[in-house]
C-alpha positions in Angstrom: 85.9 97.5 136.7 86.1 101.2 136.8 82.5 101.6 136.2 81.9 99.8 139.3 84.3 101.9 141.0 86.6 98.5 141.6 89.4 99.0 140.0 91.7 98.9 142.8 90.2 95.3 142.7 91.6 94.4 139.4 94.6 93.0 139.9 93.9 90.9 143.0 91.0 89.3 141.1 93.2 88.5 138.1 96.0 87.1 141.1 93.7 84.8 142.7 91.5 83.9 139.6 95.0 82.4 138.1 96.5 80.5 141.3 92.9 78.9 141.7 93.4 78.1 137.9 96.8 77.0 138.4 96.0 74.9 141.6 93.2 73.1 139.2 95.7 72.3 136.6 98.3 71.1 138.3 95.8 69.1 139.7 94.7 67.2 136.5 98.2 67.1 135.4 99.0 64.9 138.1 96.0 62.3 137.8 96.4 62.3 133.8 100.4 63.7 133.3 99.8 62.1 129.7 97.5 64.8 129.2 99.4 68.2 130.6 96.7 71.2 131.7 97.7 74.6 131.0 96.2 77.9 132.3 95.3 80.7 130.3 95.3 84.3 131.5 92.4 86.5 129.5 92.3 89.8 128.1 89.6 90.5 127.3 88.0 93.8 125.0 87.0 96.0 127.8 83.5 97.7 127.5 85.1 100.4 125.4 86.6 101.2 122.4 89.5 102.9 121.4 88.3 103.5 117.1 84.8 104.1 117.8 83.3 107.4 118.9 80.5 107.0 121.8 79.2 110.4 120.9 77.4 110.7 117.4 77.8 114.9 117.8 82.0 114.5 117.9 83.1 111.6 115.9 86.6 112.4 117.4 85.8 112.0 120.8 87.3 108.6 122.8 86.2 107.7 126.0 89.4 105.5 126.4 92.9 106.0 125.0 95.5 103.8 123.7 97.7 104.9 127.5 94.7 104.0 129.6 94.0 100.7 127.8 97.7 100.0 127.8 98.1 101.0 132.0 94.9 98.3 132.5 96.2 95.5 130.2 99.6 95.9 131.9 98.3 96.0 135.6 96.5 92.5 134.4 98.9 90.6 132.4 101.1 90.8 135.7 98.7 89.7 138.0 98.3 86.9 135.6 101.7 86.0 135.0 102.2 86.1 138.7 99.4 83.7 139.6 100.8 81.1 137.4 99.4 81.4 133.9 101.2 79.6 131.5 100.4 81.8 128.3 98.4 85.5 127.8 95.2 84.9 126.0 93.8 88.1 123.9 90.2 87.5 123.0 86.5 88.7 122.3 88.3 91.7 120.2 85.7 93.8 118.5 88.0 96.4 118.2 91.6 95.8 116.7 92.9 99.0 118.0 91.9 97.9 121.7 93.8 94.4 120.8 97.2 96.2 119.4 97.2 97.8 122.9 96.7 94.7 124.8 99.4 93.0 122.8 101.5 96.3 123.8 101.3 96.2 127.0 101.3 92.3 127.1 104.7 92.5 125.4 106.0 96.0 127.8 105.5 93.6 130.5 106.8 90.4 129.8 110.2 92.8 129.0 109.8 94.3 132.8 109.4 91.1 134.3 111.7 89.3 132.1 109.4 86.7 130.8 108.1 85.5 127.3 104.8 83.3 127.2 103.2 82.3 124.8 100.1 84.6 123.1 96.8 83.6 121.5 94.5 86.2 120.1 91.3 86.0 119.3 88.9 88.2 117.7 85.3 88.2 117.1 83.2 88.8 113.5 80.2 90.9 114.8 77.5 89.9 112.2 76.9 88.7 108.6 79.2 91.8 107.2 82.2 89.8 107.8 83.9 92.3 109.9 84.7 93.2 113.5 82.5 96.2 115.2 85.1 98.8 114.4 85.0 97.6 110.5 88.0 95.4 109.6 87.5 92.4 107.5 89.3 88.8 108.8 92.3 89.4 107.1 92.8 92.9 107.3 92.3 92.2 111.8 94.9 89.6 110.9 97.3 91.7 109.4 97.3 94.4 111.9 98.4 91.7 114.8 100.7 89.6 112.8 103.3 91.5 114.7 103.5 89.9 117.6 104.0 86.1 116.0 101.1 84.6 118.7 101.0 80.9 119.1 97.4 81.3 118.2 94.7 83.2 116.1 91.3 82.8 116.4 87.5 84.0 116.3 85.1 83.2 118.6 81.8 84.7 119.8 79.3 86.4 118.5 78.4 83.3 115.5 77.1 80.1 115.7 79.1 77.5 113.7 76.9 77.6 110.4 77.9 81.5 110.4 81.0 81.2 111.6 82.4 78.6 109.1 84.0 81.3 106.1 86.0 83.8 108.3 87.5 80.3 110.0 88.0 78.9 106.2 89.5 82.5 105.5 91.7 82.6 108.8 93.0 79.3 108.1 94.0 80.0 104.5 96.4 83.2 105.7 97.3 82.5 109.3 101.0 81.6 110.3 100.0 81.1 113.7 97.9 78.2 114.4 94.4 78.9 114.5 91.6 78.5 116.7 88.1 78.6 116.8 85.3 79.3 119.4 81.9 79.4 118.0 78.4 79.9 119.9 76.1 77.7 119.7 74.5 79.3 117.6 72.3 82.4 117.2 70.6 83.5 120.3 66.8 83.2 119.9 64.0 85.6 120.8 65.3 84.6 125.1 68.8 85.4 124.4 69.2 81.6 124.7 71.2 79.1 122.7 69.0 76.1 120.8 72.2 74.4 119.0 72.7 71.1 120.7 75.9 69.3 121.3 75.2 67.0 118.5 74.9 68.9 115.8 77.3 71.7 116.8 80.1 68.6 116.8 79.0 67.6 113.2 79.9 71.4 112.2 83.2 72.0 113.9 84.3 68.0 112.9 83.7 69.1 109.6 85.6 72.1 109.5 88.5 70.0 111.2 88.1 67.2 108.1 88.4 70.3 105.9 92.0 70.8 107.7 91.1 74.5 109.3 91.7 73.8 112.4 94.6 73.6 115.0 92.1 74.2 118.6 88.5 73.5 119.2 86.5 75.2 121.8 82.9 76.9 122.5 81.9 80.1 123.6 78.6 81.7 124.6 75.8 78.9 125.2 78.4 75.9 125.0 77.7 73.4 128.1 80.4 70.8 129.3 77.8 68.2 126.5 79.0 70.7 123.5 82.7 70.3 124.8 82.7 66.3 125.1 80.9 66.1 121.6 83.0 68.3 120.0 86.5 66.7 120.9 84.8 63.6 120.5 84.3 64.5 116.8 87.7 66.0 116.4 89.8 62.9 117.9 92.2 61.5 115.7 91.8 64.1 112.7 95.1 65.6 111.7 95.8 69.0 112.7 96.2 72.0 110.1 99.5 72.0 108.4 100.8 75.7 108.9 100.9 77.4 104.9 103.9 78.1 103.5 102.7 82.0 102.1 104.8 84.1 99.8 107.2 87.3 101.7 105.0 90.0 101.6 104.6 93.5 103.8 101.4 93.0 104.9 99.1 95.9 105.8 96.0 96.9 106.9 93.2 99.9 106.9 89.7 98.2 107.4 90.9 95.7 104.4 94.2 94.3 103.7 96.9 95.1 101.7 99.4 93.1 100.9 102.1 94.1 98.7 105.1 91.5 97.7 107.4 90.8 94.5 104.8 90.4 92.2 102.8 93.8 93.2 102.7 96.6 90.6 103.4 99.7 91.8 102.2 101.6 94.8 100.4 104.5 94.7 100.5 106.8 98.1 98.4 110.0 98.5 100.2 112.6 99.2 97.8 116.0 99.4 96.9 114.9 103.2 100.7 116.6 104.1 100.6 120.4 105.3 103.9 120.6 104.1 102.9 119.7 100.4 99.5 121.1 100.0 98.8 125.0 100.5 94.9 123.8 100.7 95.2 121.5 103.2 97.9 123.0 105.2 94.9 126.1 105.5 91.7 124.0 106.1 93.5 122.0 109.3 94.5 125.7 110.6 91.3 126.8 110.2 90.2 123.4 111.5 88.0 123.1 108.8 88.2 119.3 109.3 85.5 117.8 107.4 87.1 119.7 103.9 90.1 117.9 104.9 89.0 114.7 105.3 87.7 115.3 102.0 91.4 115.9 100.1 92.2 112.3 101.8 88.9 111.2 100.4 89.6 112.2 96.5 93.1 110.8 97.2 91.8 107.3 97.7 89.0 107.5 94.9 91.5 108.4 92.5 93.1 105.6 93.4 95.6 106.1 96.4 96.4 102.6 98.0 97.8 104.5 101.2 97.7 108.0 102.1 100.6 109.9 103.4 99.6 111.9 106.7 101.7 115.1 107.7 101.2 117.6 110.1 104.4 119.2 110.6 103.5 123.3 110.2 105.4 125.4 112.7 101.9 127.1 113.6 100.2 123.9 114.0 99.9 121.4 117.3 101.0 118.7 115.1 100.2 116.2 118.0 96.3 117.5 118.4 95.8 117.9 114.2 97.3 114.1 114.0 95.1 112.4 117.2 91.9 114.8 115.3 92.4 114.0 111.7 93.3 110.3 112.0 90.3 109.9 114.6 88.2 111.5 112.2 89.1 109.1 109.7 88.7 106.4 111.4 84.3 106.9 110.9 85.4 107.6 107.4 85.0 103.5 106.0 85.6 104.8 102.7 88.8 106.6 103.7 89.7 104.3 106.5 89.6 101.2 104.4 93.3 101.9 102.6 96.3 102.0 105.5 97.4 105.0 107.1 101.4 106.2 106.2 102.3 108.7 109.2 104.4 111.0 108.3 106.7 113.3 110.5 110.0 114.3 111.6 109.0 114.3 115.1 108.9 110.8 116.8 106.4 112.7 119.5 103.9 113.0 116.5 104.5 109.7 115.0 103.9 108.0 118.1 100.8 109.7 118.5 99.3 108.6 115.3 100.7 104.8 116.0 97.8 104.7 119.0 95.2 106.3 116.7 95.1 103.7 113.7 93.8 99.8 114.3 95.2 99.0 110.8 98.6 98.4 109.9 100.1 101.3 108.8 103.6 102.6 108.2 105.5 105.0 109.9 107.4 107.5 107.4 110.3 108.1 108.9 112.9 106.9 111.3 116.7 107.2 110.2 120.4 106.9 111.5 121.2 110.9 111.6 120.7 110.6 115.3 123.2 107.8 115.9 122.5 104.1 116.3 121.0 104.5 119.7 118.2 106.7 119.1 117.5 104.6 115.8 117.3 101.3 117.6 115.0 102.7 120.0 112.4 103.7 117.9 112.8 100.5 115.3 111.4 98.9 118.2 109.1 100.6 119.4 107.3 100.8 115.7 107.7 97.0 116.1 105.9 97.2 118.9 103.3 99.3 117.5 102.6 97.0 114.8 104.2 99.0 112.0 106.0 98.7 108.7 108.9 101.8 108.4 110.1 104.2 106.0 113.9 104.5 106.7 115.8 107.6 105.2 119.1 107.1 104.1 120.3 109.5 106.6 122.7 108.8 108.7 125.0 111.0 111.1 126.9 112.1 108.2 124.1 113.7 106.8 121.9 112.4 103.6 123.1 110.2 100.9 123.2 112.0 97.8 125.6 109.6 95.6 124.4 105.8 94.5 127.2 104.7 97.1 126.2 106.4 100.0 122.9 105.4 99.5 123.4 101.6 99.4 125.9 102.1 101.7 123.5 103.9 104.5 120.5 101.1 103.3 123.0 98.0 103.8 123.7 98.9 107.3 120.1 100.5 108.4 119.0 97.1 106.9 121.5 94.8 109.2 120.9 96.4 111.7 117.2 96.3 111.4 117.0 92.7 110.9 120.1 91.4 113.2 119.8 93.1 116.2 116.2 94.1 116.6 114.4 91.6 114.8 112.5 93.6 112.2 111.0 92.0 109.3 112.4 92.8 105.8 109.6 92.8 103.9 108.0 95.5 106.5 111.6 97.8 105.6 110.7 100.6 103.2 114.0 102.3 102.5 113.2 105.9 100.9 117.3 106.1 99.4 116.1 110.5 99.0 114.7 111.5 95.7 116.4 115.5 95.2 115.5 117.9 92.8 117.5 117.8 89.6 117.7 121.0 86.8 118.9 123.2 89.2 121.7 124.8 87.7 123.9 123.2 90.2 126.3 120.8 88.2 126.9 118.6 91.5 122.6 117.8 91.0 122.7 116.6 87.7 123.3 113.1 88.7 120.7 112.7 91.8 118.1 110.7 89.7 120.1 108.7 88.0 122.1 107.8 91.4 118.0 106.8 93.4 117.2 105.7 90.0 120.7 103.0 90.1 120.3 102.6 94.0 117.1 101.0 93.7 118.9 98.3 92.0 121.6 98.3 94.1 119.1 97.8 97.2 116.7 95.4 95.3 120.1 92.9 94.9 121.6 93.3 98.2 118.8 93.5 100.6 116.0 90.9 100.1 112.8 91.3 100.6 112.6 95.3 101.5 110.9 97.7 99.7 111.8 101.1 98.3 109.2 104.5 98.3 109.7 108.1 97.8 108.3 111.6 97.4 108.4 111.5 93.6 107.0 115.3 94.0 110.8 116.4 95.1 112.6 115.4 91.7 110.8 118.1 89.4 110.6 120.9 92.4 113.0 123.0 90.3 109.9 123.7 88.2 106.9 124.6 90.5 104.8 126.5 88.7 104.9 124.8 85.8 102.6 121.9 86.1 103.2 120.5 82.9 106.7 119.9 83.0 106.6 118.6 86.2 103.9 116.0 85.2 106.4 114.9 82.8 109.3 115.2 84.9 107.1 112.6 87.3 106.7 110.1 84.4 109.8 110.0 83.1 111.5 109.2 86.6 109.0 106.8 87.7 109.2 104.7 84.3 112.9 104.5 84.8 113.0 103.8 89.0 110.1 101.2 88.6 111.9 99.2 86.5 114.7 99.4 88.5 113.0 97.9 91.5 111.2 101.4 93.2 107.7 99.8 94.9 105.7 102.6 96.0 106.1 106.5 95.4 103.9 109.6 97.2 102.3 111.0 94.5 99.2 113.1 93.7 97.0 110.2 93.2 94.9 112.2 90.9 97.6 114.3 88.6 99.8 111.7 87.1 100.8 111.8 83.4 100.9 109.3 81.3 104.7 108.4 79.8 103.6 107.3 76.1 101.3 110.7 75.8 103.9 113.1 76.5 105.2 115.1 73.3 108.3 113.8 71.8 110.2 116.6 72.4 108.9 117.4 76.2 109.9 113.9 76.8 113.5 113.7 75.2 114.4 116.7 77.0 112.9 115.7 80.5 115.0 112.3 80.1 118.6 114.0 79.3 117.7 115.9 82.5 116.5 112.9 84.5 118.8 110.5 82.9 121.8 112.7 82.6 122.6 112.2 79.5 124.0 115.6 78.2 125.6 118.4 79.6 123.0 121.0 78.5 120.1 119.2 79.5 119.5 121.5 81.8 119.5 124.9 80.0 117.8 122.8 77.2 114.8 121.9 79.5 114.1 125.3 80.8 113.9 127.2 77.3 111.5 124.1 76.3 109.3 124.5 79.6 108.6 128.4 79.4 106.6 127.1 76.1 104.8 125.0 78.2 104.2 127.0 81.4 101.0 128.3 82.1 99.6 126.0 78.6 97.8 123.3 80.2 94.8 124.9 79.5 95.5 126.2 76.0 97.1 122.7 74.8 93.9 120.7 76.4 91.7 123.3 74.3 93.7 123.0 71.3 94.4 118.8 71.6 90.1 118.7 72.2 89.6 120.7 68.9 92.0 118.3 67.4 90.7 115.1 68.5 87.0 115.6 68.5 87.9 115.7 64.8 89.0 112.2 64.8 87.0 109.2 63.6 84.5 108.1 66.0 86.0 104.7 67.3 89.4 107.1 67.5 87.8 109.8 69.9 86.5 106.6 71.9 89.9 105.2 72.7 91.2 108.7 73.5 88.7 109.1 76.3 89.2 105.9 77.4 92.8 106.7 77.6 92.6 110.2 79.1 89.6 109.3 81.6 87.6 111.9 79.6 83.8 111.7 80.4 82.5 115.0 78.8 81.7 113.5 75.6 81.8 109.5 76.2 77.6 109.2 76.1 78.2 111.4 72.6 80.2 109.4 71.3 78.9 106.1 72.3 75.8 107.0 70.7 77.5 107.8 67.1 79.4 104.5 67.1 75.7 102.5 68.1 74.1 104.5 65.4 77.3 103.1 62.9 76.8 99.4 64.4 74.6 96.6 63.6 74.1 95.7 67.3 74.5 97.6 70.4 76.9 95.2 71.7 79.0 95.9 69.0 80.2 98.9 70.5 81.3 97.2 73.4 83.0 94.3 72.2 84.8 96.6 69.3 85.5 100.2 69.7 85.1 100.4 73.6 87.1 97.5 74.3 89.9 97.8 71.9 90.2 101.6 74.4 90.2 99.0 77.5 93.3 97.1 75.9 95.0 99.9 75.0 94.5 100.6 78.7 95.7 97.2 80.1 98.5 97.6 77.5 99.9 101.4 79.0 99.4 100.0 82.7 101.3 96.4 82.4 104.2 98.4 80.6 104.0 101.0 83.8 103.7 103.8 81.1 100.1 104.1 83.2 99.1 104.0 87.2 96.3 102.6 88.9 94.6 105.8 89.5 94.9 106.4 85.9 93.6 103.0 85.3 90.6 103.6 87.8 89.4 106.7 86.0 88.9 104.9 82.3 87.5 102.2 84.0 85.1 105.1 85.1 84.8 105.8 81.9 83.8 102.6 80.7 81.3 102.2 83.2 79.7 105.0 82.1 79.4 104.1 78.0 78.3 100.7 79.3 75.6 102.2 81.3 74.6 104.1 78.5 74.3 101.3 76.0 72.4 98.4 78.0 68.7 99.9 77.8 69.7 99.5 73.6 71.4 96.2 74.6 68.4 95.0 76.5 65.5 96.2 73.9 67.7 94.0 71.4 67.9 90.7 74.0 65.9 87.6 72.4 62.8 86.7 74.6 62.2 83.3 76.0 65.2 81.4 75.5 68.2 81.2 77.7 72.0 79.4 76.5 72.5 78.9 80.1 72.9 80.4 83.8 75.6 82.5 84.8 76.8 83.8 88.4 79.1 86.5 88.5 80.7 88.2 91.5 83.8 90.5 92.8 85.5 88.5 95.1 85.6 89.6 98.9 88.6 92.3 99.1 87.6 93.7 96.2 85.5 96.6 95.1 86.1 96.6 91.6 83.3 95.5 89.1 84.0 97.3 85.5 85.1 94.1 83.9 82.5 92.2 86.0 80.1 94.6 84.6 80.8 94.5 80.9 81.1 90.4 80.8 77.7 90.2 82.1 76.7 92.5 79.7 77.9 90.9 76.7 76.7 87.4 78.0 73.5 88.9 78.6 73.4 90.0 74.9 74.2 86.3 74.0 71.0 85.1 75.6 72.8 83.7 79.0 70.9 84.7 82.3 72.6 86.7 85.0 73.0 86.5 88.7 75.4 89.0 90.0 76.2 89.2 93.7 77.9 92.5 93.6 81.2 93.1 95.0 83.0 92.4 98.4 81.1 88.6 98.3 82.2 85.9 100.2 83.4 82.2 98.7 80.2 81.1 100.7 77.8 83.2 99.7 78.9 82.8 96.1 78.7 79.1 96.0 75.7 78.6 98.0 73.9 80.7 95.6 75.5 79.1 92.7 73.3 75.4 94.1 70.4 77.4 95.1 70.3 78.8 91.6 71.6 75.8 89.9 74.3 77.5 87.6 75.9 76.5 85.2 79.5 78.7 85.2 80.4 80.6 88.3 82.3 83.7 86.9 84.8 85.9 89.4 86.4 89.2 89.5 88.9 91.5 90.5 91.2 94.5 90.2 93.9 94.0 93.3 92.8 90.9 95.1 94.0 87.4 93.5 91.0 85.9 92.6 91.8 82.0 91.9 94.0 81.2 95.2 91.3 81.8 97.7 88.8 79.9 95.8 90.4 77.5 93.3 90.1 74.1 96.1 86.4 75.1 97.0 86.2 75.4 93.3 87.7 71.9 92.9 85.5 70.4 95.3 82.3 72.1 94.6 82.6 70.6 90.6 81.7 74.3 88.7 83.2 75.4 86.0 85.1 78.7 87.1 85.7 81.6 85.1 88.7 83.7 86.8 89.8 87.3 85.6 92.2 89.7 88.2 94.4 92.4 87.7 96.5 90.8 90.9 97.1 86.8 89.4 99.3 85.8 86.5 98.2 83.7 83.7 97.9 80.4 85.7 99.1 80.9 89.1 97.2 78.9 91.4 95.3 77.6 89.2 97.3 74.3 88.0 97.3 73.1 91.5 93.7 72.9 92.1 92.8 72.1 88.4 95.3 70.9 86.5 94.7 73.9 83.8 91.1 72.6 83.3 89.5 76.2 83.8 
């Protein structure tokens, strides 16, 4: 309205467009009362966008804020409610960032006017990428609004049915709302007019009903009063979808999902993107050398970073204006953007600033009881509002827990109060229970690992369902300087807390040891420090680490000249290992010389590295990011072996067709890659899709290309739940392999173990 200059207009238009509404139904209701009428009151997107900047030159710049979308969405949603609408409709939503304020304010004024109605929200898949304009995939939009518990979600607009079908199928399978669905008719043609009739548009959305995705039928852009009648006609009498019954997980969100419950491995969280960690990027955001910066977040996530802690708390900083920059910035950053955002200050003014800057669900690091019960109240609901997951401290007005008691004991009540009197999820409750540094000569220190490390249990027993982080980088700060030791320092604590229930830690994503490849004696001595276990553990440590200080560099040169003297298959595994790429194509080429076949490499020496690999990481001696770099690794060997591999394939004959994708979520392809290869080597004949491909997609090339096994991959999205009944009742043999299911999870349901 305000580019019309009629925005004083606003909220009379939304008045008397509801009591017309209202008049109508009431109407109906009374002529057919078997058959009740409600009226809807829509929000809709605006003609702006609150992630997207309209200026190519200044990819920070907004022409709307969170505040100004919030004033407009409020002004309407009272109108509405005071014409007589029976529920608060959120729809068309390109942008999720533009939705979370709509449901803010929807939710700011029910409180003032002392109402609750019911929501739907409804969002819209822009084009054949599967995602909204401002880049979120289905579930990662779904994720971010799950927060306000609508009666509804939904997608219309912008698809036709045919299009339409898999984010619908996709919504239906996560949703714990019921969901709805508004499809075009169709495409537009050449006219911008709509040629699917009401027949065949029926047909479509009764067989998506048969298929048990939906819970409300409607039409969008080129639907006539025909297209209505034909599709409830073809939906009459089919039973509704059953609402899923889906595991407790904390559920969040960049521009894809991540979803993190009892069964996740551990969590890595970037931490270089904090001013108060990181001399480098404290100076390039006073220089406001911003593109450098985003950069550090950048190597954070490719080294494997699921979330990346954001701090901007520097006394000679505007934390407010670096936060509102750097996290706009990101936000045209998809391959930053796509893991959630952790914002991270001790001053609510800043973490309230970065809650209207991020669409995805991020977490808010921290809020804690050293300011009374009031204060902490306050802002649990306000991050509840935001859409949020928390970090509490155990702080409370005491000061911070530093003994296993304290620390349960400041968790257990944080935690009732959380979920008793304001209504917080659990699973979305991150306690942080204070990691402190230890070897510090002060006997009354000695303990603090031990008591996280025993806390974590404590928590993990007591308090179901919430999580437990940390900023690993505080136990070994007794030893900066000495890289080495604090490496091993960071191993050792996070072998012991992990197993004792810790689900997430800020790390350096790219500068984590492995436990099993620390020395003997480094590692005994870090553990009687960490552990406790011996009064001299302290003095012991500190005349072990000057032999180690400043020798990164010396022992890498020394441990190179020592194992490039190792037996070929030897050196492989160590690189593998280590993520060492210097000398993989060297080596790879002295094992094919040894072999009979090229593929002999892969299937012996390279492999047995990779299960070495899978071995370190599933006994959490290993991390993802470690895991990510010898999978780089691997790709690499592999790449180097497959022109041999392909000179050496038999011509002419085939032993069948194979499809093989990465599932959508996913972007990881290594094992992907290397079964195609070694099928390929057998004679079988390859189709691969790629990664980030849709259940569609995959089987509708699998008919067109008349397979014979479909074959699907991935590293942190479970591969056989979202595609184990299409699997079933498309009739292909499946082959499944993913990091993120257990050995037959979901899969005895849909096939009876027949995979």
């Amino acid at each position: 309205m305000a580019d019309y200059h009629m925005e004083s207009l606003s909220a009379e238009i939304n008045y008397q467009a509801a009591l017309l509404a209202r008049a109508c139904a009431d109407e109906w209701t009374a002529r057919t009362p078997e058959k009740p009428r409600y009226v809807a009151g829509v929000l809709g997107p605006t003609n702006r966008t609150a992630s997207i900047s309209p200026d190519v030159n200044d990819p920070a710049f907004r022409n709307v804020s969170f505040d100004q979308l919030v004033e407009a969405y409020r002004e309407s949603t009272r109108a509405l409610v005071e014409g007589g609408a029976d529920l608060i409709m959120i729809e068309t939503i390109f942008d999720t960032l533009n939705a979370k304020a709509a449901a803010f304010a929807v939710e700011t004024e029910f409180e003032a006017l002392g109402v609750t109605l019911p929501i739907m929200i409804s969002g819209t898949i822009t084009d054949a990428s599967g995602r909204t304009l401002s880049g979120q995939t289905t579930e990662a939009f779904y994720n971010s609004l799950r927060h306000v518990k609508p009666l509804t979600f939904g997608l219309n607009c912008a698809l036709g049915p045919d299009e339409l079908r898999q984010y619908v199928a996709e919504l239906s399978r996560i949703s714990e709302s019921y969901v709805t669905a508004h499809p075009n008719a169709g495409l537009p043609n050449a006219f911008g007019e709509y040629d699917l009739d009401a027949e065949e548009m029926a047909k479509q959305v009764g067989e998506w009903a048969h298929a048990g995705f939906l819970n409300i039928i409607g039409g969008c852009c080129g639907t006539t009063p025909a297209h209505i009648a034909a599709m409830a006609k073809a939906v009459e009498g089919v039973p509704p979808r059953q609402l899923p019954e889906l595991p407790v997980a904390c559920r969040l969100s960049g521009l894809e999902p991540l979803n993190i419950d009892a069964k996740s491995l551990f969590v890595n969280v970037g931490e270089r993107t904090n001013v108060t960690g990181s001399a480098r990027f404290k100076r390039l955001i006073k220089e406001e050398k911003y593109n450098e910066a985003l950069a550090v977040a950048r190597q954070q996530v490719e080294s494997g970073a699921q979330i990346i802690d954001i701090n901007m708390d520097e006394g000679m900083l505007d934390a407010e204006a670096a936060m509102v920059r750097f996290l706009s910035l990101i936000a045209g950053e998809p391959d930053i953007a796509r893991v959630p955002i952790m914002i991270d200050s001790s001053k609510w003014s800043v973490i309230e600033k970065g809650l209207k800057c991020i669409q995805g669900k991020g977490i808010v690091n921290s809020i804690s009881m050293k300011e009374g019960e009031e204060a902490f109240i306050h802002h649990a609901k306000l991050v509840r509002r935001y859409g949020a997951a928390v970090v509490v401290m155990a702080f409370d007005e005491v000061g911070q827990a530093d003994t296993r008691q304290r620390k349960f004991e400041i968790c257990r009540r944080a935690y009732q109060i959380l979920t008793e009197r304001v209504g917080f999820p659990p699973e979305d409750i991150i306690f942080d229970p204070n990691i402190f540094a230890v070897a510090t000569g002060i006997e009354e220190h000695n303990n603090y690992a031990v008591d996280f490390i025993e806390a974590c249990a404590d928590i993990k027993t007591h308090l179901p369902h919430a999580m437990i982080s940390g900023g690993v980088s505080n136990v070994s700060f007794s030893f900066r300087g000495n890289d080495p030791v604090r490496e091993a320092i960071h191993a050792v604590f996070l072998y012991h807390a992990i197993r004792n229930g810790m689900d997430m830690g800020i790390v350096n994503a790219g500068q984590l040891a492995i436990y099993d490849d620390l020395s003997t004696e480094l590692r005994e001595a870090v553990e009687d420090v960490v552990l406790n276990r011996r009064q001299d553990g302290t003095e012991r440590l500190l005349e072990l680490a000057e032999k180690y200080r400043g020798s990164k560099d010396n022992e890498v040169a020394v441990q190179q000249a020592e194992w490039r003297g190792w037996p070929v298959v030897k050196r492989l595994e160590y690189s593998l290992v280590k993520g060492i790429t210097e000398f993989i194509e060297l080596d790879t080429e002295e094992a094919r010389q040894q072999a009979d076949r090229p593929i002999e490499v892969i299937e012996g020496p390279l492999m047995a590295g990779m299960n070495v690999v899978g071995d370190l990481f599933g006994e959490g001696k290993m991390f993802l990011p470690q895991v990510v770099k010898s999978a780089r690794v691997m790709k690499q060997a592999v790449a180097y072996l497959e022109p041999y591999i392909e000179a050496s394939k038999q011509k002419g004959t085939t032993a069948g067709k194979i499809l093989l994708a990465t599932v959508k979520g996913d972007v990881h392809d290594i094992g992907k890659n290397i079964v195609g290869v070694v099928l390929q080597c057998n004679n079988y004949e390859i189709i691969d899709l790629g990664v980030m491909v849709p259940t569609d997609k995959i089987l509708k090339t699998a008919r067109e290309q008349n397979v014979d096994i479909i074959g699907l991959s991935g590293l942190i999205t479970p591969v056989a739940g979202r595609n184990g009944e299409r699997g079933k009742r498309d009739g292909a043999p499946r082959l499944y392999s993913a990091a993120a299911d257990r050995r037959g999870d979901h899969l005895q349901g849909p096939y009876r173990g027949e995979d």
